[in-house]
N, C-alpha and C positions, 0 to 999 in steps of 0.2 A: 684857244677857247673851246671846251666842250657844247658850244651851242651856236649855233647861226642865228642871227635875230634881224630883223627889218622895222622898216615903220610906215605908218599909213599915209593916205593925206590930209587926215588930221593931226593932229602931230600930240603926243602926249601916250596915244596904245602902243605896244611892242609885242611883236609876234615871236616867239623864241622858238627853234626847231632844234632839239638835240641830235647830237651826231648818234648813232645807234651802230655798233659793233655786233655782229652775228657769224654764228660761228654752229656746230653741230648741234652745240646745247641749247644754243634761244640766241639770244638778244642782250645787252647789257647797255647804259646807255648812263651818264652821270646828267640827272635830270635838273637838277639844280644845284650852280655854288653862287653863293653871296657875295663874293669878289667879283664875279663877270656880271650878277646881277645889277650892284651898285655901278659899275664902270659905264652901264648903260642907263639906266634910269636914274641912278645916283644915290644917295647916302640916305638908303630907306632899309627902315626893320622893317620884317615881318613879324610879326607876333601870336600873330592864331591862324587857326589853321583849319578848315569845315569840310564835311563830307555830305551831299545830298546825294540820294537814290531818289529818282522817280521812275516809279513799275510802268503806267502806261506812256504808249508813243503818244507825240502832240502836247504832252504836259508845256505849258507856260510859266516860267518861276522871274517874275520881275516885273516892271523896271523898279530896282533897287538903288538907292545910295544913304548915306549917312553923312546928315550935317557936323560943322566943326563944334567942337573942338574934335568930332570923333568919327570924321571924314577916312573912307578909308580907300586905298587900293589895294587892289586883288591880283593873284595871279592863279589865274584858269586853267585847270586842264582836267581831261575827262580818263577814267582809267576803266573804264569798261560802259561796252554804246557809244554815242555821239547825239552831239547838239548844234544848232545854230545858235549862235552867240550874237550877243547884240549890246553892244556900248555907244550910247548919247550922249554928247558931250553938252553939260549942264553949266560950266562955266558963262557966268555971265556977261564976263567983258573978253570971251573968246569969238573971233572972227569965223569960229565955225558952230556957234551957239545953234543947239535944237538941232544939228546935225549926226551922219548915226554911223559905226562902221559895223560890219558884218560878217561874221567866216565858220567854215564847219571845224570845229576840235573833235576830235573822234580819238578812240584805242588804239586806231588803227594809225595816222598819223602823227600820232605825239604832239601835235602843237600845245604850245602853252600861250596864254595871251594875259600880258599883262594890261592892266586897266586903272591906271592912276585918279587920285581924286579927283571929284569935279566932273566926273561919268556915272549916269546912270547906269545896272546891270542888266539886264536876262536872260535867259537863252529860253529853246523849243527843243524837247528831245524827238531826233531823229530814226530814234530806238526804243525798245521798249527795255527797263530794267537799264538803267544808262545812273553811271557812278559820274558825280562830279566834284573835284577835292578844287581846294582855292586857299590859300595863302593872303593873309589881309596885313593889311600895315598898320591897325586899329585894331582895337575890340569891340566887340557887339556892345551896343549901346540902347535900349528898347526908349530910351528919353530921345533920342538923335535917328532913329530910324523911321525913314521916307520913302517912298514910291513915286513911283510916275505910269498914268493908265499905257498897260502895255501897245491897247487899240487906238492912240491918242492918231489922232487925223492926222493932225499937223506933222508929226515925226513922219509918216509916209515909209514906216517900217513894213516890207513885204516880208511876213510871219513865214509864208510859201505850205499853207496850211490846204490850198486848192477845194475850199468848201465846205473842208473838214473843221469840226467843233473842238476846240482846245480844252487840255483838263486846266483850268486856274482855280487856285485856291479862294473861297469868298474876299480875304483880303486883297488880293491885288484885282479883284472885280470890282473893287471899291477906291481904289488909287484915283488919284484927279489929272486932268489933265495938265500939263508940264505950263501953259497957260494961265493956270488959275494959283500958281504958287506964289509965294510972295519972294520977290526978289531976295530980301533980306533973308530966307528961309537957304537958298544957297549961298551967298557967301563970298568969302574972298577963297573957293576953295578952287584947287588944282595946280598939281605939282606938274613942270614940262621937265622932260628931259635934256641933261648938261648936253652942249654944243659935240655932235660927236658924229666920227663918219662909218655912219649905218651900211651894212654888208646887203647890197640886192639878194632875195632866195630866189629860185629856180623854182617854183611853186606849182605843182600841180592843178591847174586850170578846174581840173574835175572833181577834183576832192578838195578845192579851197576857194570859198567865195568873198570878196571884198566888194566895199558897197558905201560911196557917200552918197545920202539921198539929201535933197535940197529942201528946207523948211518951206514950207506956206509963207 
């Protein structure tokens, strides 16, 4: 397999690391194949496929997700800058409900992270001019598209912004709290991953951070 992958203690994100060959000319690296994809997460298309640029450091882009029928998962990764990522797990009859995981994707580490249905999205750029491409298992849907306040209390997401002001778009200043949704507005949504023995990575402490924080 072209990629080492792990999983958290929530169970449902998949952290993919590809192997990267270097050699006098650069780098070469098979970033993604659909075979070891599905072997892991299981028998998911991708189907679209999105690029966001944010120019200033501090930008906030979330919390995102889309209800069914056009619930989606994404897979992450950043191809120039880095971000802190942030995935809440919004399933309603999961044992880690309103819970959040957390890690830097950078250019420089290659992680890719996948984020199946039934998770909210966002990350914080840790860079200025910071590229982030994502792979969805859905199409955009503007009838099916939802938020959750990225500053919501309760999630007790540490943004790690240390007093500094975030750039958020007027729309996600306006998201509600993950509280005041109506249950039936999430859904029977989120796909777990088939029963499978997940490869431990060797993860660099300093360049990758992981994070369940405990609901209110």
């Amino acid at each position: 397999m072209p990629v080492e992958f792990t999983e958290f203690d929530i169970e449902g994100p998949v952290l993919f690391v590809p192997n990267r060959h270097r050699d006098k000319r650069g780098v070469f690296a098979e970033t993604f194949r659909y075979d070891d994809f599905c072997e892991v997460v299981g028998d998911i298309d991708l189907v679209q496929e999105n690029h966001s640029i944010s120019v200033p450091i501090n930008t906030i882009r979330g919390l995102h997700f889309q209800t069914c029928p056009y619930a989606q998962g994404k897979l992450i990764r950043v191809t120039q800058g880095a971000i802190l990522d942030v995935a809440v797990d919004i399933r309603p009859r999961s044992a880690t409900f309103g819970q959040h995981i957390k890690i830097e994707l950078s250019a420089e580490n290659w992680y890719q992270l996948w984020i199946p249905e039934g998770f909210a999205h966002g990350f914080k750029t840790l860079k200025p001019d910071t590229h982030v491409m994502y792979k969805a298992s859905n199409y955009y849907s503007p009838d099916h598209d939802r938020g959750i306040a990225w500053n919501d209390p309760d999630l007790g997401i540490d943004w790690q912004l240390y007093g500094q002001q975030p750039v958020v778009s007027e729309k996600d200043s306006r998201q509600p709290l993950l509280s005041d949704l109506n249950p039936e507005i999430l859904g029977p949504m989120g796909h777990t991953p088939p029963n499978h023995d997940f490869t431990p990575l060797n993860l660099n402490r300093a360049n990758v951070t992981v994070l369940s924080a405990n609901p209110s």
